[in-house]
C-alpha positions in Angstrom: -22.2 -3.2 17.8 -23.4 0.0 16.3 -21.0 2.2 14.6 -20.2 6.1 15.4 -19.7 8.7 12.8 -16.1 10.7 14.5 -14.4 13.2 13.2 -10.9 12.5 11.5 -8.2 11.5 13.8 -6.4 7.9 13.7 -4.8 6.4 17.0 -2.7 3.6 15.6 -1.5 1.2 18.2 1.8 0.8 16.4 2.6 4.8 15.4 3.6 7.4 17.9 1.7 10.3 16.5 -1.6 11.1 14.9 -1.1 10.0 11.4 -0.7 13.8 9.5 -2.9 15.2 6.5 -1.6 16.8 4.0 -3.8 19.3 1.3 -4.6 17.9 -2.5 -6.1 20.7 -4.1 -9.0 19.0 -6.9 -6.4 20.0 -9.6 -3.8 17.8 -8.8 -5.3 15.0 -10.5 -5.0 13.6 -14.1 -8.1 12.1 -15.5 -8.5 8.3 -16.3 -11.6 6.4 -17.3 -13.5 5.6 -14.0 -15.0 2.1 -13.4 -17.6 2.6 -10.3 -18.4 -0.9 -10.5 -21.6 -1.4 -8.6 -23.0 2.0 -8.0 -26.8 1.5 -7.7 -29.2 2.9 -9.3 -30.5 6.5 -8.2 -33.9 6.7 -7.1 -36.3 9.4 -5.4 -37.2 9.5 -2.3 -40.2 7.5 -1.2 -42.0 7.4 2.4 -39.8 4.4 3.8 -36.8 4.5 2.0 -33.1 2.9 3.3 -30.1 3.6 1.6 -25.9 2.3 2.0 -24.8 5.7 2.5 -22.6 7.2 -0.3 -20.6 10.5 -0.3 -20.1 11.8 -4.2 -15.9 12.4 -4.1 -16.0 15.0 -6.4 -16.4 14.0 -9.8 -14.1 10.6 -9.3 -15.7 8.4 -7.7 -19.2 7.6 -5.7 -17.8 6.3 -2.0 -19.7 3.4 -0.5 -20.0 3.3 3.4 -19.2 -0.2 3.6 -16.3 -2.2 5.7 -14.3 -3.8 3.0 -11.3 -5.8 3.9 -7.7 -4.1 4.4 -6.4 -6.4 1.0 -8.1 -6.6 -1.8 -6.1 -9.4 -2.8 -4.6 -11.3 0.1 -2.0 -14.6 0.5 -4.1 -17.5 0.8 -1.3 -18.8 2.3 -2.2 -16.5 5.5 -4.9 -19.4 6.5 -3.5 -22.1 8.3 -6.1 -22.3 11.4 -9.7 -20.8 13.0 -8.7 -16.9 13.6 -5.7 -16.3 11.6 -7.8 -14.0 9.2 -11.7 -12.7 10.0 -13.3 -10.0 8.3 -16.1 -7.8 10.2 -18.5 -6.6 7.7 -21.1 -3.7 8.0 -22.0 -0.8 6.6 -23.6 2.6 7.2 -27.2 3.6 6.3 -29.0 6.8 5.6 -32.8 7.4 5.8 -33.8 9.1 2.4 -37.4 8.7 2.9 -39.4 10.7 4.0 -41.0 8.7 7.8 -38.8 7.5 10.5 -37.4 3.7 9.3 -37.9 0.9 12.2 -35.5 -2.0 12.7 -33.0 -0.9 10.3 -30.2 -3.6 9.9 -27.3 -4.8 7.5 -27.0 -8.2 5.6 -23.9 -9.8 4.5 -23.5 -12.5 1.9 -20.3 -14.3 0.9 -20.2 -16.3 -2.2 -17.0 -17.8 -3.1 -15.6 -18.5 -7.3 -13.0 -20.6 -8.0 -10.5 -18.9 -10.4 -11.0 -21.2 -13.1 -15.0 -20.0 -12.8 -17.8 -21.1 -12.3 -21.0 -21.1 -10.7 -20.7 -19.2 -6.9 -21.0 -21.4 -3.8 -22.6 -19.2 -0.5 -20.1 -19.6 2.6 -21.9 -16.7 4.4 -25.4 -15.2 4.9 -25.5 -13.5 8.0 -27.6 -10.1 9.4 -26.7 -7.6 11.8 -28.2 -8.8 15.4 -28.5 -4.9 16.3 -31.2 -3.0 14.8 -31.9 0.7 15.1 -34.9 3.5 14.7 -34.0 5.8 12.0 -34.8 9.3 11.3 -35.5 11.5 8.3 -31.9 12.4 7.0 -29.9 10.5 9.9 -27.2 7.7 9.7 -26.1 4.7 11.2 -23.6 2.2 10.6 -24.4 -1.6 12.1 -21.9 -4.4 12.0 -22.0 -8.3 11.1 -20.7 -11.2 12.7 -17.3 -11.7 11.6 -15.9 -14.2 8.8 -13.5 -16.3 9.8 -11.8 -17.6 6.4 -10.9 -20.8 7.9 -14.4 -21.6 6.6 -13.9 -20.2 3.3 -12.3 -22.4 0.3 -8.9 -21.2 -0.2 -7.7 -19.2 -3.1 -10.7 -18.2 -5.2 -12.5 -14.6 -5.7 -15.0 -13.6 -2.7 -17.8 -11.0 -3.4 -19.4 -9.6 -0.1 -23.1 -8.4 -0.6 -24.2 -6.1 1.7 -28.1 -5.3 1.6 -29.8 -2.6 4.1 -33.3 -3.0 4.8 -35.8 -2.4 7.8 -39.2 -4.1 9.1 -40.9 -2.0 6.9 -41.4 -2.5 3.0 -38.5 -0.1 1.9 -40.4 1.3 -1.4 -37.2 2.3 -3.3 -34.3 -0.7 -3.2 -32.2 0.5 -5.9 -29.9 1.8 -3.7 -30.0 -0.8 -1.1 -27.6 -3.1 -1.9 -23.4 -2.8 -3.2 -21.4 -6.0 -3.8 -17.3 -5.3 -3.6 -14.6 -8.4 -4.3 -11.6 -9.6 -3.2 -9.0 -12.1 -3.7 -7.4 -14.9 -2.0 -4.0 -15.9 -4.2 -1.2 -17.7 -4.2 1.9 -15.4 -5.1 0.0 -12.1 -5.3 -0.9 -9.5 -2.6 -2.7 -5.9 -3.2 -4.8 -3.2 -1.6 -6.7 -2.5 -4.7 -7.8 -4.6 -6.9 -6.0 -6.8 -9.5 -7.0 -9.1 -11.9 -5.3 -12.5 -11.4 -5.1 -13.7 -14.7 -3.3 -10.6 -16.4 -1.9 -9.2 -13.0 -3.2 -5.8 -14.5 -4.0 -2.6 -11.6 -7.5 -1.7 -11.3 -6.8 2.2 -11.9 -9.4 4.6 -11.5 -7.6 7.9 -10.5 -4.3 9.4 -10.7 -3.4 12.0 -7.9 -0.3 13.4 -6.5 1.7 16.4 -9.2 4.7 18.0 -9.2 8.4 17.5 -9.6 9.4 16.7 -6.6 10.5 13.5 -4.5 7.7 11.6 -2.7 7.0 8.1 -2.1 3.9 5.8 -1.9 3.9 3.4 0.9 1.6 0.0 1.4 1.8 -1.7 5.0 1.7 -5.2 5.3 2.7 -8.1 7.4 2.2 -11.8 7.0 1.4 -14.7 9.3 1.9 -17.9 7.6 4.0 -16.6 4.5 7.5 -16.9 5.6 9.5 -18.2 3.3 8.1 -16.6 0.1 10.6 -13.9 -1.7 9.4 -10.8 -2.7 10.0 -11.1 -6.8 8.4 -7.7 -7.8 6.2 -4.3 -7.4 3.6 -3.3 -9.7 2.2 0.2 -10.0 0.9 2.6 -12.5 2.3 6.5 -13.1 1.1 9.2 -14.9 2.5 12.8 -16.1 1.5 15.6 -17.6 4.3 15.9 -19.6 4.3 12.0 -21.0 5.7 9.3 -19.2 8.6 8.7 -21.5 12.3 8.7 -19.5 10.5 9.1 -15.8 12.6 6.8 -13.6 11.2 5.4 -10.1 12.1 2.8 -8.1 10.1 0.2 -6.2 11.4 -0.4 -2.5 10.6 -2.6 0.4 11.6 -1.3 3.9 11.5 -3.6 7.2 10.6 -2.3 10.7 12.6 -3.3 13.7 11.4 -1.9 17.0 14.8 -1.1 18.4 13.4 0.5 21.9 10.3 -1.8 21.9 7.8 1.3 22.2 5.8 0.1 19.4 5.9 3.3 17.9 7.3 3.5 14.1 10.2 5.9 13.4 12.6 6.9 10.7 15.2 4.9 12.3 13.9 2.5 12.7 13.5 1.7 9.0 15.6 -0.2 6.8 15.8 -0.5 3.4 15.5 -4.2 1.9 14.7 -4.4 -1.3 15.2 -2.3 -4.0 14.5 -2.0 -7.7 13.9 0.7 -10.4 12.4 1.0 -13.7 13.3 4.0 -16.1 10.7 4.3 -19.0 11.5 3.8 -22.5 12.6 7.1 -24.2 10.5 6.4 -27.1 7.2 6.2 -25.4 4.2 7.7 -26.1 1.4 8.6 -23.6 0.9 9.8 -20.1 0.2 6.8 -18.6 2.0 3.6 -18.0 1.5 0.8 -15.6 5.0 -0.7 -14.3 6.7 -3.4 -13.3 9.7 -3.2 -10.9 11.8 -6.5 -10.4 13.0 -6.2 -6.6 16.3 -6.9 -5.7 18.2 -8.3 -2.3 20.4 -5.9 -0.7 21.2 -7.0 2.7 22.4 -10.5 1.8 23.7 -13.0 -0.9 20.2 -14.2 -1.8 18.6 -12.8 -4.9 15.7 -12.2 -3.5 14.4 -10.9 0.0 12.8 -13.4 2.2 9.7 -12.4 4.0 9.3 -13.1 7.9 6.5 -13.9 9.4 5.1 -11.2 12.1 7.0 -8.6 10.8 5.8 -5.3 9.5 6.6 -4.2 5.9 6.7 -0.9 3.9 6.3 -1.3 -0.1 7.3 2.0 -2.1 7.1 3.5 -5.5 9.4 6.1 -5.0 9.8 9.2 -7.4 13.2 11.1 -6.6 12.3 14.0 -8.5 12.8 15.4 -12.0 11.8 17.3 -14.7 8.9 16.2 -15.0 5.2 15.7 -12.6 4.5 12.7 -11.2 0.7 11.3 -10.4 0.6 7.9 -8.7 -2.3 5.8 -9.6 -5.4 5.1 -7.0 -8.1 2.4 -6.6 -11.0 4.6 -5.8 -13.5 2.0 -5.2 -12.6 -0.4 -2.1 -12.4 2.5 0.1 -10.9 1.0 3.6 -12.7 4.3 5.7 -15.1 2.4 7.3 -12.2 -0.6 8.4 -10.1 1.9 10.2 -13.0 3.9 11.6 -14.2 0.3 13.2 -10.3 -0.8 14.1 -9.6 2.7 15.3 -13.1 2.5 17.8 -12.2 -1.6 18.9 -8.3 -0.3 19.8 -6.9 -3.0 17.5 -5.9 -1.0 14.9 -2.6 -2.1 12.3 -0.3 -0.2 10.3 -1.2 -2.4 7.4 -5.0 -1.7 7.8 -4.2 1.9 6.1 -4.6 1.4 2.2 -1.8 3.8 1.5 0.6 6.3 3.2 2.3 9.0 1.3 5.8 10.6 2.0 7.5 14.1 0.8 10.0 14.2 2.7 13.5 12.5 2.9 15.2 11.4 6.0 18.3 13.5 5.6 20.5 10.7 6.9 19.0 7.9 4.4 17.2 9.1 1.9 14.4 7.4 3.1 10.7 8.5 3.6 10.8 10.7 7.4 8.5 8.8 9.1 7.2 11.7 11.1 5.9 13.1 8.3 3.8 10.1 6.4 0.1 11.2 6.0 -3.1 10.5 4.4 -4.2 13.3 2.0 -7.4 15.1 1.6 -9.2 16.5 -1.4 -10.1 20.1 -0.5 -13.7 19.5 -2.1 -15.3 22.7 -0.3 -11.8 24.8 -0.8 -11.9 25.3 2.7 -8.5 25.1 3.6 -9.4 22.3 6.3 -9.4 18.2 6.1 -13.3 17.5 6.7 -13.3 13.5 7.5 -15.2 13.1 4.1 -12.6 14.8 2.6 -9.8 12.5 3.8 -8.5 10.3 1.2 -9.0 6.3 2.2 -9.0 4.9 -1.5 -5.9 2.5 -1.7 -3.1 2.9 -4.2 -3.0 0.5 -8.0 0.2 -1.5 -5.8 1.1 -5.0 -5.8 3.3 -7.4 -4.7 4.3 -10.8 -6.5 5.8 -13.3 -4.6 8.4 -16.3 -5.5 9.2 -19.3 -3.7 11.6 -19.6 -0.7 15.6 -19.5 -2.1 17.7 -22.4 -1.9 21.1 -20.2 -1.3 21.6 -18.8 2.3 23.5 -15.6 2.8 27.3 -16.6 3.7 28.5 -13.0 4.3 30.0 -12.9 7.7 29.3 -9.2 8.1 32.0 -8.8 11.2 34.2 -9.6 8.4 33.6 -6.8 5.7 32.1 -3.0 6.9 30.9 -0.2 4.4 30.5 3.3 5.8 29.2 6.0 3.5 29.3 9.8 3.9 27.5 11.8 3.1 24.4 10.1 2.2 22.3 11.5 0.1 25.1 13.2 -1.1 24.7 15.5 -3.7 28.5 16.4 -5.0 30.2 13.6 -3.7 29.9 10.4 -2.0 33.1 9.2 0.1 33.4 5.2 0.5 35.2 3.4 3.4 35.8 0.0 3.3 37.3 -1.8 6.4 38.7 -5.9 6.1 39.1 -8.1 9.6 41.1 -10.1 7.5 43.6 -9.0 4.9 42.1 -10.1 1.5 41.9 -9.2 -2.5 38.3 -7.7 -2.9 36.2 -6.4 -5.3 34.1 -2.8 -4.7 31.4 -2.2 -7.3 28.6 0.3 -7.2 25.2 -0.2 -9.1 22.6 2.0 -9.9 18.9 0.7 -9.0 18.6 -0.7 -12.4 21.7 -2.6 -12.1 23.7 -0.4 -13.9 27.7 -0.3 -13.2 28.7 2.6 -12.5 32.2 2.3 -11.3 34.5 -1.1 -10.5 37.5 -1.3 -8.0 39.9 -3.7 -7.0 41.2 -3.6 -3.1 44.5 -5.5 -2.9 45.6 -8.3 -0.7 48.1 -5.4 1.2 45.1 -3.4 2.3 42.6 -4.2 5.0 41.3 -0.6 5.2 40.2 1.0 1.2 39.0 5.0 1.1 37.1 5.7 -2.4 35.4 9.2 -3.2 32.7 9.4 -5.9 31.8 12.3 -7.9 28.1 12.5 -8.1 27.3 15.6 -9.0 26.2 14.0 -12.8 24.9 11.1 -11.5 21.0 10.9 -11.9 19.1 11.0 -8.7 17.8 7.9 -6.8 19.7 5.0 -5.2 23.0 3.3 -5.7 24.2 0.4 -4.4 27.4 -0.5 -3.0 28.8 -4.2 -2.9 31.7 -5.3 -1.8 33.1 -9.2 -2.4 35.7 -11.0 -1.0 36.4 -15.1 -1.4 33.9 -15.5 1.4 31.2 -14.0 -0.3 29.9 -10.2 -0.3 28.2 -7.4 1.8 25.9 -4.2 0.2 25.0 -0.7 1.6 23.1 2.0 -0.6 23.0 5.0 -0.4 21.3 8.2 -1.8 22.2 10.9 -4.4 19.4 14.1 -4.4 19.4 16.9 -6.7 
C-alpha cells in the first residue's frame, strides 16, 4: 500500500466536523532543552542517495516521516488475543541524490527489552512488499505488514527500526535509518514518552501563552482494561512569569453517544474525574512537571473505574489567571503519518490524535465546547494559513497512572437525592437546590478541586426540599464540587466559577 502526501483535512469517523486549526504564532513558545533522540547524521548528496524524509519544525525539533504508534506507552493489559492491538509501520522517503532511485522500499525491525534490561530479542523483521521508482527531489511513503502484539512479549520497551533503501547501493546511509520506542506497562498509559522507572515526561517543547482558560485533551479508550481506576494525571507547565501559585486541574470526561450518530458533542460530555494541583507559593522557576491525584465524582468509589469500549477525554485544564500558561509537548513521536494512513484506510479513532486543544468553555458546564477542539499550527512562513507541515501532530508530556479495581460499589440510589445548580459557571453567585424522595437529615458540603471545604450545611429531617445560594464572586476560578450525604450514602455535581 503506497502512501499519498494530502493536504490537511481529518475525517474522523467518530467527530461530526473537520477537526478545526487554530494559529500559534513561533513566539508563543518557552524554550526547554531539546532531546532529538535519533536524528541521523547529515550528509551530502551523492548520485543514489535515499533518505526518511524529515521536515526541520523550526528550530524545535527535526520531524521524522515515520508511522509511530498512537501511545507511546500503552496498557499491556490491552492484549488478551490475535488483533486486539496491530501496529502498521512505514515511513516516507525522499530522493536526495542526484539519479532516479529504483526499488525503493521500507524495513521494519522490532526488538523487544524487558524492563529489568537486558540484551534485545527481534520479534519482527519485515520489508515493504511495494516498491517504487523514485525521482530527483520526489517522495513516497510505503507501508509494512502489520504487528500484531499478540506476538510480542508483554510489558517490556519496543524500539521500531525503520531503514529505507533501494536496489541500488545507496552511497550516503546516514540518513537512512531512525529507531523510535515505546512502551507496554502495567498501570501507566501516555502519548509521549515516559520513563517507567521514574514516571518522569519526556518534555521537549512548551507551547500555548496567555492568561486565559484552555484545556489539553488526550483521547483514549481501552479494550481489556476495565476494571483499573484512574489514580492520577501527570503533565508539565511552564510560565513566563514563574510557575509559583499557578493552579490547574487534571480532568477525565466520558463520552456517551446519546443520539447514536457517532458524532462527539459538548453534550455529550461528562465530567468524571476531577483533581487540581495549585503550586507551592515559594517556588522557584518556570517550569514544573505535576502530579494531579484524580478524584471520583459521580459515585461513592474513590476512584473512577474505567469501562471497556468506551471513549475517554484526559485534561490539564488552566481556568485562567494572572499569569501565562505553556503546556508541555513531546516533539519527537510525531503521530502525522498514523492519522494520515487511518484518515486514507476510513478507520480513523478519536484516540489516534496525540492531543486536542480547547479555548473555549461550554457556557452551560464549564467544559471544553467540543465544536471548537482543534490541532494547532506553527505559522513557520508567517503566512497566515495552516500549511499541512505546519500542523502540529507532536503529542502532549500527559499520562495516566492506573490503580487496581475498588472493592466498594457506589450505593447512592440517585432517584433518592437530586442536585440542580444555576447558574453554572457562575460568576457572582451560585444557587443550590437540593430535592429528598424521602424525608431525611443530610449533610450538603462543597469542595474545591483540591479538596478544600469551602462551606458545610446541615438539611434537617423536616425538609425534603433545601435552597442554598453561594457567593462566588471571591472564590478562585476552577471547579467546585458539590456532595450531598444522607444515611444511604451520597450523590456529587460540580460546577464552574469563571472570572
Amino acid at each position: 500500500m503506497a502512501l499519498v502526501l494530502v493536504t490537511f483535512q481529518i475525517n474522523a469517523q467518530h467527530f461530526g466536523k473537520h477537526i478545526m486549526q487554530r494559529p500559534l504564532q513561533k513566539n508563543v513558545m518557552l524554550s526547554a532543552p531539546l532531546n532529538p533522540g535519533d536524528q541521523g547524521a547529515q550528509v551530502l548528496a551523492k548520485d543514489y542517495d535515499n533518505s526518511i524524509y524529515s521536515l526541520a519544525y523550526g528550530s524545535s525539533a527535526t520531524e521524522r516521516y515515520v508511522i509511530n504508534p498512537n501511545f507511546s506507552a500503552k496498557l499491556a493489559t490491552e492484549v488478551q488475543g490475535p488483533g486486539d492491538v496491530e501496529f502498521l509501520s512505514g515511513a516516507y522517503m525522499k530522493n536526495i541524490g542526484n539519479l532516479t532511485l529504483t526499488g525503493v522500499k521500507v524495513n521494519t525491525v522490532i526488538n523487544y527489552y524487558p524492563l529489568t534490561g537486558g540484551a534485545a530479542t527481534k520479534i519482527f523483521d519485515k520489508t515493504s512488499t511495494d516498491k517504487a521508482d523514485l525521482e530527483k527531489d520526489s517522495i513516497v511513503g510505503l507501508t509494512v505488514e502489520p504487528f500484531d502484539f499478540n506476538d510480542g512479549k508483554g510489558a517490556g520497551r519496543y524500539a521500531f527500526t525503520y531503514t529505507v533503501g533501494q536496489d541500488s547501493a545507496d552511497q550516503a546511509k546516514g540518513d537512512n535509518t531512525y529507531t523510535s520506542n515505546m512502551y507496554m506497562l502495567s498501570k501507566i498509559m501516555s502519548k509521549g514518552r515516559i520513563n517507567p522507572s521514574n514516571k518522569g515526561l519526556q518534555i521537549t517543547q512548551y507551547w500555548g501563552g496567555g492568561t486565559a482558560y484552555r484545556e489539553t485533551l488526550m483521547p483514549f479508550s481501552t479494550k481489556h482494561a476495565k476494571g483499573l481506576t484512574i489514580d492520577s494525571l501527570f503533565a508539565g507547565i511552564a510560565s513566563n512569569e514563574g510557575v509559583a501559585e499557578m493552579y490547574v486541574e487534571g480532568r477525565i470526561y466520558k463520552w456517551e453517544d446519546v443520539n447514536n450518530d457517532q458524532d462527539v458533542t459538548t453534550d455529550e460530555i461528562s465530567l468524571v474525574a476531577l483533581g487540581a494541583y495549585e503550586v507551592p507559593a515559594g517556588t522557584a522557576g518556570n517550569f514544573i512537571n505535576v502530579r494531579i491525584g484524580l478524584e471520583n465524582i459521580v459515585g461513592s468509589s474513590p476512584k473512577f473505574e474505567i469501562e471497556d469500549n468506551v471513549l475517554y477525554f484526559a485534561s490539564l485544564m488552566y481556568p485562567g489567571g494572572a499569569k501565562s500558561i505553556f503546556n508541555a509537548y513531546d516533539m519527537v513521536p510525531s503521530a502525522r503519518m498514523l492519522v494520515t494512513v487511518k484518515d486514507a484506510a476510513g478507520n480513523l479513532e478519536f484516540e489516534d490524535y496525540p492531543y486536542l486543544s480547547s479555548r473555549t468553555q461550554d457556557a452551560a458546564t464549564g467544559n471544553p465546547d467540543f465544536s471548537s477542539v482543534s490541532l494547532f499550527y506553527v505559522d513557520l512562513n508567517s503566512d497566515g494559513s495552516a500549511q499541512d507541515e505546519e500542523v502540529f501532530y507532536f503529542p502532549a508530556a500527559m499520562a495516566l497512572e492506573f490503580g487496581g479495581a475498588v472493592a466498594t460499589k457506589d450505593v447512592t440510589n440517585k432517584n433518592d437525592i437530586r442536585i440542580s445548580i444555576n447558574p453554572s459557571p457562575a460568576r457572582e453567585q451560585a444557587t443550590i437546590k437540593v430535592a429528598l424522595d424521602h424525608i431525611t437529615s443530610a449533610n450538603l458540603e462543597v469542595y474545591n478541586a483540591t479538596g478544600k471545604l469551602m462551606s458545610s450545611e446541615k438539611i434537617s429531617d423536616a425538609q425534603s426540599e433545601f435552597t442554598k445560594v453561594y457567593p462566588v464572586q471571591n472564590w478562585s476560578a476552577g471547579t467546585y464540587i458539590v456532595k450531598v450525604s444522607t444515611d444511604k450514602g451520597f450523590m456529587k455535581k460540580t460546577f464552574a466559577v469563571i472570572k
